[in-house]
C-alpha positions as CSV (number, residue, x, y, z in Angstrom):
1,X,29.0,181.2,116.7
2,X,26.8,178.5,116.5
3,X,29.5,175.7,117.5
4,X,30.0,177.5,120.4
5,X,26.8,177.5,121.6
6,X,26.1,174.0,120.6
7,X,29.1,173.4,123.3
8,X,27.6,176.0,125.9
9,X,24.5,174.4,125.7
10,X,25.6,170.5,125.4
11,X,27.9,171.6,128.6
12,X,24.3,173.1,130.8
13,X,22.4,170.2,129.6
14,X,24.8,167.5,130.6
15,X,25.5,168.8,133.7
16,X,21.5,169.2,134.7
17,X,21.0,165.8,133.1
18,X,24.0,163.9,135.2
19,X,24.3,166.2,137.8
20,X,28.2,166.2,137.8
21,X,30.8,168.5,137.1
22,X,34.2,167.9,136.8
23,X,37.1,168.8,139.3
24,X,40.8,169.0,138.6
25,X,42.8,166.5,141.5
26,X,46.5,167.7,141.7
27,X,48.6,164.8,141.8
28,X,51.2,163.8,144.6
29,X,54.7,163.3,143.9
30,X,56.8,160.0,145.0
31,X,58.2,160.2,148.6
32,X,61.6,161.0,148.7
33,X,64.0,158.1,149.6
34,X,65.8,158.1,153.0
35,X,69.6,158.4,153.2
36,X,70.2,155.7,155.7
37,X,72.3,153.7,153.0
38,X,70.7,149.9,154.9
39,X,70.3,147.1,153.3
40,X,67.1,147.1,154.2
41,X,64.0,147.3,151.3
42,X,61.4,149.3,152.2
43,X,58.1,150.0,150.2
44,X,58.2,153.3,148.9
45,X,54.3,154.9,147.9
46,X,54.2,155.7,144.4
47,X,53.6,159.3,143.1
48,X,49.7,159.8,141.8
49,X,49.6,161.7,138.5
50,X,47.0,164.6,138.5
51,X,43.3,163.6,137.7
52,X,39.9,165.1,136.7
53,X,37.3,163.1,138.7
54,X,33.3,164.0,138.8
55,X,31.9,165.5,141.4
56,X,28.3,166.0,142.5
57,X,27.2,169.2,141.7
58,X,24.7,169.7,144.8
59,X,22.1,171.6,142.2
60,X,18.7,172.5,143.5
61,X,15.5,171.0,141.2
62,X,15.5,175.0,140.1
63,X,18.7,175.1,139.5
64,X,18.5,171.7,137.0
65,X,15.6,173.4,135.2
66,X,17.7,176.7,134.7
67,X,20.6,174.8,133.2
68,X,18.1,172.7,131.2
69,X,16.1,175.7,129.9
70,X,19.3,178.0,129.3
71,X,21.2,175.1,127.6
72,X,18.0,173.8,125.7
73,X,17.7,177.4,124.7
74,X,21.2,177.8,123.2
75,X,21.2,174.4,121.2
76,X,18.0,175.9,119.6
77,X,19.2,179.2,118.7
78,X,22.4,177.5,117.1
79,X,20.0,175.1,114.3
80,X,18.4,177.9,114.0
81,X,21.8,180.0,113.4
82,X,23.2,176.8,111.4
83,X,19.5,176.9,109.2
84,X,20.0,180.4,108.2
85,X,24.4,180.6,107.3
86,X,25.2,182.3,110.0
C-alpha cells in the first residue's frame, strides 16, 4: 500500500513540479516501394518507431498546488504507513 502511494504521489508531484506529462507518439511505418522496376535510386523515408515525448501540461497555478498538496499528502501518509508495518 504504501509503495503505491509513494508512486501516486512522486507521479502528482513531478508533474506540478515540471509541468509535463507524457504522451504516447505512434510511430509511422516505411513508405512502400514503387513497382516501376527503373534503374533509378530514389530516397525512400524511413519508418519512425513509436515514442513517448513530454508534453506541456497547460496546469493552472491552482491546479499545480492541488497536485502538490494531493501528492505531498500521499508521500506523507505512506512514511507514516511504512513507520507503523503496514
Amino acid at each position: 500500500m504504501s509503495l503505491v502511494l509513494v508512486i501516486l504521489g512522486t507521479v502528482l508531484v513531478s508533474v506540478a513540479l515540471f509541468n509535463k506529462v507524457p504522451r504516447y507518439v505512434p510511430g509511422r511505418p516505411p513508405e512502400p516501394r514503387s513497382g516501376r522496376g527503373g534503374s533509378v535510386a530514389t530516397a525512400r523515408r524511413p519508418g519512425v518507431p513509436p515514442r513517448v515525448r513530454l508534453v506541456s501540461a497547460r496546469l493552472t497555478e491552482q491546479g499545480r498546488a492541488l497536485l502538490t498538496a494531493v501528492g505531498g499528502s500521499a508521500l506523507i501518509v505512506a512514511f507514516f504507513l511504512t513507520l507503523s508495518g503496514v
